[in-house]
C-alpha positions in Angstrom: 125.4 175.2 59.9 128.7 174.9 59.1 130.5 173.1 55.9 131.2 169.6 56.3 134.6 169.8 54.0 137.1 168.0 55.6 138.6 165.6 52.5 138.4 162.7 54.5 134.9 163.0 54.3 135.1 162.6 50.6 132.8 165.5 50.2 133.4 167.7 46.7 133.6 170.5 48.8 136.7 168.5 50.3 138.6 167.2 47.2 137.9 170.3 45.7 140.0 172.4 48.4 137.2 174.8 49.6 137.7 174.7 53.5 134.9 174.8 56.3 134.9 178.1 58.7 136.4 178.0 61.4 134.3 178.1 64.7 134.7 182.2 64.7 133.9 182.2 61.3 130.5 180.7 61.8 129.6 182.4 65.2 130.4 185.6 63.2 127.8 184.7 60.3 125.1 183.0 62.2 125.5 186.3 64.2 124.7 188.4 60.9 122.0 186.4 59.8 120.2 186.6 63.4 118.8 190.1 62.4 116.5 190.2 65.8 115.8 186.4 65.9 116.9 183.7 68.1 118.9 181.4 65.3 119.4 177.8 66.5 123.1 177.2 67.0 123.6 174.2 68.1 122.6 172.0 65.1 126.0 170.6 63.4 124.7 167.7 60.7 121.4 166.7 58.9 120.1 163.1 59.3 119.8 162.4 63.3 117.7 159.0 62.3 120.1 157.8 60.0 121.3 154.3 60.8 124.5 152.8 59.4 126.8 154.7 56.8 126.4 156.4 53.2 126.0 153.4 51.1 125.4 151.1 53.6 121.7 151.9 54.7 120.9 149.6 57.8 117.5 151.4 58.7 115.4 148.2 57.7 117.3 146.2 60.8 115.8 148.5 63.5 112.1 148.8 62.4 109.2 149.0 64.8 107.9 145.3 64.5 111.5 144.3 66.5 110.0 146.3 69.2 108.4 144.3 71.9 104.7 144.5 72.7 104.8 144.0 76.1 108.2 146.1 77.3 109.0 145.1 81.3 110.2 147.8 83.3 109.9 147.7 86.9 107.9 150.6 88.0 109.1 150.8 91.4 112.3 151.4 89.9 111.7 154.1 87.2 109.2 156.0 90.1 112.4 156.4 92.5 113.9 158.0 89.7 111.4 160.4 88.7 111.3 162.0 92.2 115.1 162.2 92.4 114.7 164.2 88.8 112.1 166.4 90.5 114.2 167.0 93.4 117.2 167.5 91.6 115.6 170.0 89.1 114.0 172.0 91.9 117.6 171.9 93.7 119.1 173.5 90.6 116.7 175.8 89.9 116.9 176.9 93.7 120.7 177.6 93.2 120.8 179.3 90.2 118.2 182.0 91.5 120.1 182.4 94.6 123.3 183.1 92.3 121.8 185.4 89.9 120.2 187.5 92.6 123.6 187.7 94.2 124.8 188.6 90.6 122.3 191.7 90.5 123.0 192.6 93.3 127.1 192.6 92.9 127.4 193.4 89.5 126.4 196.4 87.3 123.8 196.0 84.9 126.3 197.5 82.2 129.1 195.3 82.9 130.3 193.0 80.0 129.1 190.0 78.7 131.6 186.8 78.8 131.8 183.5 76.7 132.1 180.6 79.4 132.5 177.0 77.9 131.6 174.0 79.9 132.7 170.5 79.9 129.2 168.2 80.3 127.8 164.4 80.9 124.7 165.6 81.0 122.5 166.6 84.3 123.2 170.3 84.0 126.2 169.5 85.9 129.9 170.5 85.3 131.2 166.5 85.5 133.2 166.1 82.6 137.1 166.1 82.3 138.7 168.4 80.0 140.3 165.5 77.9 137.3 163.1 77.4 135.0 166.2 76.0 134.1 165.7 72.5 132.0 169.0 72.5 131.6 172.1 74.9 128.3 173.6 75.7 129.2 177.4 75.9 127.0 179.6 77.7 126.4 183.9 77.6 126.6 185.7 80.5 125.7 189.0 82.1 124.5 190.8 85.0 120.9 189.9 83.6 121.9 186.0 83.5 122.9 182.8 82.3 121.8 181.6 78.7 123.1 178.5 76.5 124.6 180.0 73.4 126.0 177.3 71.3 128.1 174.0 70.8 131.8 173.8 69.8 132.5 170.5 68.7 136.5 169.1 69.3 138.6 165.9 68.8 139.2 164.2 72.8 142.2 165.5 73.6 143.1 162.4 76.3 144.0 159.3 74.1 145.4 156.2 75.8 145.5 157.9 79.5 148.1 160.7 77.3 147.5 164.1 75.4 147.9 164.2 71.8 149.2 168.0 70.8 147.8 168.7 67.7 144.5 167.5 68.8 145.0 170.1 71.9 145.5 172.7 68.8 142.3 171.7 67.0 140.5 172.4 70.4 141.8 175.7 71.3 140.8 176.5 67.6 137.4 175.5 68.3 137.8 177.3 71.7 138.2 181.0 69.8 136.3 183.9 71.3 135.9 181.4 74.7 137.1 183.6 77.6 136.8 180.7 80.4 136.1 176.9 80.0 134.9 175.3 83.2 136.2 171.3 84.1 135.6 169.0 86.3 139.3 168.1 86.1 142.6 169.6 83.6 146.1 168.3 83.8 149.0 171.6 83.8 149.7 170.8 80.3 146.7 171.4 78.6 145.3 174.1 81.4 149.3 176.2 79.8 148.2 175.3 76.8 145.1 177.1 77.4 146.0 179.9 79.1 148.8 180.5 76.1 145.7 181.2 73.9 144.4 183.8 76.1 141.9 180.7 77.4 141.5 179.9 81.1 140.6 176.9 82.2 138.9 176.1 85.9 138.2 173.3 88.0 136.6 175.4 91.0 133.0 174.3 90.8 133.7 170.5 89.8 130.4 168.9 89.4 128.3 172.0 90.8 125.5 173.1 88.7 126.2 174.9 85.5 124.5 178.2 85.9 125.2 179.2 89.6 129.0 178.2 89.0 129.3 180.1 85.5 127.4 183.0 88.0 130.0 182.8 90.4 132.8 183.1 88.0 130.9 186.1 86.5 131.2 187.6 90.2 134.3 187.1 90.9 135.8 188.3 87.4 133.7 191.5 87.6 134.8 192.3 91.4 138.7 192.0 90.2 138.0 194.0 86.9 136.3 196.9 89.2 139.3 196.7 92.0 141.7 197.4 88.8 139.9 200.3 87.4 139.1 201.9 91.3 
């Protein structure tokens, strides 16, 4: 997990000037301390129940007797939605076998592995813009697949409806080692921005599922990287 020592946090890490790794910095040792097992990397902070702030406990205001016995929910309702999730589910799992066996079948099973950020509101979907993430979900891939790797938290970079460049900085930092990040939208200046950082940034499979778009753009880099070397 990575050191919370930013000094506005008012941690003594903070005040005393020891810094926190950068997001390289931690891949690298969570990496090294793997040694053959599959170490979690997408915790960030201890204390997920906590309610309220340090010093200010407000745990005691949401306690289980608030609840109410008898909670009304309209079943009709929350069964239409439960059969959409099946279908959707099925749907994506029906495309991303279709794209890997594509992959297989158009890729070499030697041919590199790539880093592929994602911009997420949740539903395995790629439906988030560039400027409102507050994380990226990045994802491995290879010939054999698709496989969630890790979360890269960031500041938004959109604020007001404008771009703020030093927050742009802070998320290309956290961006290091990415090769692609997928959108569902990016204005020119932060895609430049991007790409000046040896980052690209695409909006090609707006609000397709995650795994058959990051397979497709594992395809279509491969293809271009053999057509150079042929």
């Amino acid at each position: 997990m990575p050191l919370i020592s930013a000094p506005e946090h008012g941690t003594h890490f903070g005040l005393t000037g020891q810094r926190g790794p950068s997001a390289a910095e931690l891949l690298a040792v969570q990496e090294a301390c793997a040694g053959g097992a599959n170490l979690m990397k997408h915790c960030r902070q201890c204390r997920a129940d906590a309610v309220g702030l340090l010093g200010e406990d407000r745990g005691q205001e949401f306690t289980l007797d608030l609840v109410p016995e008898a909670p009304v929910y309209d079943p009709a309702a929350r069964e239409t939605y439960r059969d959409w999730v099946v279908a959707e589910r099925e749907d994506r799992r029906a495309a991303a076998e279709a794209a890997q066996a594509a992959t297989e079948a158009a890729c070499a099973a030697s041919s590199p592995k790539l880093l592929v950020a994602v911009t997420t509101q949740g539903g395995g979907r790629i439906n988030q813009h560039f400027g409102h993430a507050t994380e990226f979900q990045v994802f491995e891939v290879d010939a054999t697949g698709v496989r969630f790797a890790f979360h890269r938290r960031c500041d938004n970079y959109c604020v007001d409806g404008g771009g703020a460049e030093d927050r742009l900085d802070r998320v290309i930092a956290a961006l290091d080692g990415i090769d692609t990040v997928l959108v569902a939208k990016i204005g020119d200046c932060p895609r430049e921005g991007l790409a000046s950082a040896g980052i690209t940034a695409r909006d090609s499979w707006a609000h397709d599922y995650i795994e058959p778009a990051i397979l497709a753009l594992y395809r279509e880099r491969m293809t271009q990287k053999q057509a150079i070397t042929a």
